[in-house]
N, C-alpha and C positions, 0 to 999 in steps of 0.2 A: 504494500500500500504506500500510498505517498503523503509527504507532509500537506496537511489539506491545504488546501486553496478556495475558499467557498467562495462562490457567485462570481466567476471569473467572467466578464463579456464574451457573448455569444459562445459562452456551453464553455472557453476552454477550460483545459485543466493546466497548471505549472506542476513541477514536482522540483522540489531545492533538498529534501532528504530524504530518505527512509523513516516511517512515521512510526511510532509505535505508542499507546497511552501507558502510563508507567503509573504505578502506586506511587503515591507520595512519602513511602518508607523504598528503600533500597531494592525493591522485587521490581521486575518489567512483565506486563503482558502484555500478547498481543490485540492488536484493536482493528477495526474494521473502518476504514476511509470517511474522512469525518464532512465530506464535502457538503458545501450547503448548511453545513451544522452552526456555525459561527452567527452569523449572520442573511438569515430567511427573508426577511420582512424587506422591503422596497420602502421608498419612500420619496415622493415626485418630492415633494420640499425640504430635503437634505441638504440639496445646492445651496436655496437661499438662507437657511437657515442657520447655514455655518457660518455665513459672512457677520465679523464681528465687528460693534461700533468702534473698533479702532483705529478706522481710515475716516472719523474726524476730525476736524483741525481739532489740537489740544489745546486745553486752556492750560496756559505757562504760567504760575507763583514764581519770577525770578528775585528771589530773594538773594541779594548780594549773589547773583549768578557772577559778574564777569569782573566782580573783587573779591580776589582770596580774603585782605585783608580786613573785610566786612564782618557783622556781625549779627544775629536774628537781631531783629526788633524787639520791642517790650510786646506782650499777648494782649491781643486784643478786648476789651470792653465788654461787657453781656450784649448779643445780638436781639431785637425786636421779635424775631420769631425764632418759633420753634425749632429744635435743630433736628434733621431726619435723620433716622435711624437706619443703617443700610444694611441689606442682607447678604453684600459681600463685603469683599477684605480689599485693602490696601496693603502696595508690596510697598516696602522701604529698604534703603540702605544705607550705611552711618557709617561712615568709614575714611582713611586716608589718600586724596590722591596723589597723582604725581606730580605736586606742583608745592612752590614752597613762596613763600611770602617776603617782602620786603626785607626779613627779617633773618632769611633763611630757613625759618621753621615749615615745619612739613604743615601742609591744610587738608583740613578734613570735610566732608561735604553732606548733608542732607540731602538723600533723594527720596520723594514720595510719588507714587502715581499707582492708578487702580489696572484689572486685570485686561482691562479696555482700551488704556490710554487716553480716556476722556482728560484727563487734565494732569500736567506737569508741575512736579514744583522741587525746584532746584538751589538750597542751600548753601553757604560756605563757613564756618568754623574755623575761628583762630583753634590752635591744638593748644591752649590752657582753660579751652571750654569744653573739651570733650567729658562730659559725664552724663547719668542718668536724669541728672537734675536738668541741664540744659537743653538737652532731649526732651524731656515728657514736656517740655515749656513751649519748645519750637512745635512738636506733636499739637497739643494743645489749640496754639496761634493757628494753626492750618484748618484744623477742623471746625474751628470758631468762624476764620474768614471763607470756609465752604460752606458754613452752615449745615455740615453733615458727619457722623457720626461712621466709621466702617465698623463692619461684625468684628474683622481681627484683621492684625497686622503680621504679613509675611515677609519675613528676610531670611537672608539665603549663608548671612557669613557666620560660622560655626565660633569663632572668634570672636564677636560683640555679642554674642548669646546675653553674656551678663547684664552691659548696657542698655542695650535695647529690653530686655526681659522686664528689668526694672522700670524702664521709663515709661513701656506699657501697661502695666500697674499701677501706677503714677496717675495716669490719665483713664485709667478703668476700661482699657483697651485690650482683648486678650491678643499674647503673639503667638506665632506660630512659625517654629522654625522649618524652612520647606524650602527644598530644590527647588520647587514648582513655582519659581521666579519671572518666567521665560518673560513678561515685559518688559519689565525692571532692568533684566542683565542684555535686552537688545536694546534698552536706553543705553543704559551705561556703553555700551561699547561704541554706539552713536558719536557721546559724547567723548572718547578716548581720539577719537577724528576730528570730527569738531570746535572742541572747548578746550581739552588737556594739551593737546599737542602744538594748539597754535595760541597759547598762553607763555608768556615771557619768563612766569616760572618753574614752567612745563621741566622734568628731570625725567629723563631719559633712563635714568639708572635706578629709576624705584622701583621695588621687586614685587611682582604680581600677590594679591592678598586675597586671593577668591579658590587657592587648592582646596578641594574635598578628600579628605582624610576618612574614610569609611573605617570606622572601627571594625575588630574581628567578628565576623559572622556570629548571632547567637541560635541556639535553640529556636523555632518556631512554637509558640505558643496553642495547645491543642487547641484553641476556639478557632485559631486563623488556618487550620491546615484539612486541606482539602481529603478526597479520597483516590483519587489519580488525576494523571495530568499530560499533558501531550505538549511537544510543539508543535504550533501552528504557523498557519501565517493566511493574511484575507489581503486580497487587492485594495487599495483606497479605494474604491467606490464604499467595497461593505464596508470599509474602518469609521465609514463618512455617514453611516445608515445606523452604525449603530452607537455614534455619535450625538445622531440628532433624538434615540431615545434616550441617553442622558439627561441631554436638555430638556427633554418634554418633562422630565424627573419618572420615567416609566422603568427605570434600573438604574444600583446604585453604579458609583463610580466621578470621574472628574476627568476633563480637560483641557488637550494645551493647542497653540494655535499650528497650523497644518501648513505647509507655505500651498498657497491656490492654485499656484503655475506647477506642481509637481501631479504627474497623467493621473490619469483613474484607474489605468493597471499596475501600479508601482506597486511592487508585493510588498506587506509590511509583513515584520516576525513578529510572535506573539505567543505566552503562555496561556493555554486551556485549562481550567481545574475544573475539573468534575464533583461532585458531592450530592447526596440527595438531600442536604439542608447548604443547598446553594441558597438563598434567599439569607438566611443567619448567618453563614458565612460573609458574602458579601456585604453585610450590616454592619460586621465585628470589619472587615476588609476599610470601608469606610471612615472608618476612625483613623487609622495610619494616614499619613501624609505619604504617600508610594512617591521613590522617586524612581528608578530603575530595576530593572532586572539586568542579570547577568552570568556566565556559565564558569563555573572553575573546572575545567578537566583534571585540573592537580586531584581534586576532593571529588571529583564525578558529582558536583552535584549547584544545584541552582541557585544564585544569592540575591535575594531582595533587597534592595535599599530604600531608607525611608527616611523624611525630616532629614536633617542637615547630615550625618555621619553615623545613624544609624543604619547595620544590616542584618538579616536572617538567614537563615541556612532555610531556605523554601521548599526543597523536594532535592530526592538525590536518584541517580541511574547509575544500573551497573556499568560496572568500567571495563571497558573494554573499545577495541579499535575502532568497533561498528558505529557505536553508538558514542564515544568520542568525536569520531568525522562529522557525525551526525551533529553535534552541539556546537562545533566550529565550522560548521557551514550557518547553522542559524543564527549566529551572530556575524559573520560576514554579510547575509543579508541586510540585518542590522545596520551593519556600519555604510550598503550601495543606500540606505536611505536616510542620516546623516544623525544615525542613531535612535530614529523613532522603532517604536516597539508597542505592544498593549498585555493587559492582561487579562483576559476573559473568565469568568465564571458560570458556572449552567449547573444542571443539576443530571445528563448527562450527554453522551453523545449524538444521543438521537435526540436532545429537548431543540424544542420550535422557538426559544426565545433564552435569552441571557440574564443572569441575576442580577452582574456586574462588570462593568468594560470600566477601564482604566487606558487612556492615553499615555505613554513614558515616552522618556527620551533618557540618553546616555548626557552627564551634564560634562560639557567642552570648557574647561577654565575660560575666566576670562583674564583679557589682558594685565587688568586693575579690577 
């Protein structure tokens, strides 16, 4: 059998490995061609419905944008009305760049902006105001002159954990440490073009602050671990179908933006978990912040990663040549699509609908 390929245009079928469903302990058995399994359902408004408001013009907060040696304002006044309460999050980042002030000292920067791009806001920090206190202040000011409120705050550097933790607290804000940055760190590299580089104090020689450090693999926890499991892999058409049942909220899961101009046969790779309390499963699945998956052939076995540097020991296959090849071919497909992946849950291989679809991606340092 082959590694499925569901709902390929006009009937075809791909084959990228030998497919087999494995228990999610160390035994393999074999499984019957899961085609069509993943991804059943059609959907004429998948197309539009992906397009995200983040192709409109942004609203820019340039607070002391284009002076390192600036400094937040005092917080703003009580606003007339009510402030709204939103039922997404705001990614932030608080960090050093590479640019240093009249003074020679290194500047640090405030970046806020939502998962949309509706609105920018671009801070600068002498480095004798870097704390939680100056934070939760600047935090504050921003939400005061939006007049809106996010659910939680996402940042991405494992390193300001502290600062930022606190300063969300501070302002009654929960954070949330998560890869799943993807606006935020395609701002940021924007601005490494842009703003850092063609800055008079721009350093050439500051050393990139955004490595992910994934801790050793642990134990998977029995509520999160499935009953067998396959690689897969579906065309972006179905990644895009079963996409838009996210969004309608008709299965659990989260994601991330797709680029538009990449075909509708691009085979994505993707983990299958099977379970008959697929639904519980993907409830408990839900809670984690997912950021990738990935294969260790050292270990024969599959590593979830989640939140900034945490990971799991997810499912393992016996070791051996066959089935070695087989998990270093699925991640080579992995990497011809610039690291996107998913990971599906059902309840089993014959089910007509999914518990839970996750979008991933492999996270590419960034410059700064």
């Amino acid at each position: 059998t082959s590694l499925v390929v569901a709902r390929l245009p006009k009937g075809r079928r791909q084959r990228i490995a030998d497919n087999r469903t494995r228990k999610m302990s160390s035994c393999v058995m074999p499984s019957s061609s899961l085609t069509s399994r993943i991804a059943p359902r059609a959907s004429s408004s998948s197309s539009s419905s992906r397009r995200r408001s983040a192709r409109r013009a942004p609203h820019v907060a340039r607070a002391a944008v284009d002076d390192p040696s600036a400094t937040a304002s005092a917080p703003a006044q009580g606003t007339s009305t009510a402030t709204k309460k939103l039922n997404t999050d705001w990614q932030i980042d608080f960090c050093s760049r590479p640019l240093k002030d009249d003074r020679g000292k290194k500047v640090w920067e405030l970046l806020i902006t939502d998962d949309d791009r509706s609105f920018e806001h671009a801070e600068y920090f002498p480095n004798n105001r870097i704390n939680s206190v100056e934070l939760a202040r600047a935090l504050e000011r921003v939400m005061e002159e939006r007049n809106e409120r996010p659910k939680r705050f996402k940042f991405f550097r494992a390193q300001m954990q502290t600062i930022i933790t606190r300063a969300c607290n501070e302002v009654d804000i929960a954070p949330l440490a998560s890869r799943r940055c993807q606006t935020l760190v395609t701002w940021l590299g924007e601005r490494v073009e842009t703003v850092y580089k063609k800055h008079p104090g721009y350093d050439a020689n500051a050393p990139p602050l955004m490595a992910f450090e994934a801790s050793a693999p642990k134990r998977l926890p029995d509520a999160l671990r499935g009953e067998s499991w396959a690689f897969v892999a579906l065309p972006l058409v179905g990644v895009r179908e079963e996409m838009a049942q996210v969004k309608r909220g008709k299965v659990f899961g989260a994601l991330l933006d797709i680029d538009e101009d990449l075909p509708d046969d691009t085979l994505i790779p993707g983990i299958a978990v099977y379970t008959s309390r697929a639904a519980a499963l993907a409830g408990w699945t839900k809670g984690l912040e997912l950021a990738c998956i990935s294969v260790d052939t050292q270990t024969s076995s599959i590593v979830l990663e989640t939140g900034v540097n945490d990971s799991w020991s997810y499912a393992f296959f016996r070791k051996s040549k066959e089935l070695t090849q087989e998990a270093k071919e699925w991640e080579q497909v992995k990497r011809a699509c610039n690291g996107l992946h998913f990971l599906a849950i059902q309840t089993d291989e014959e089910a007509e609908t999914t518990d839970g679809f996750w979008i991933l991606q492999d996270s590419a340092p960034s410059e700064y």
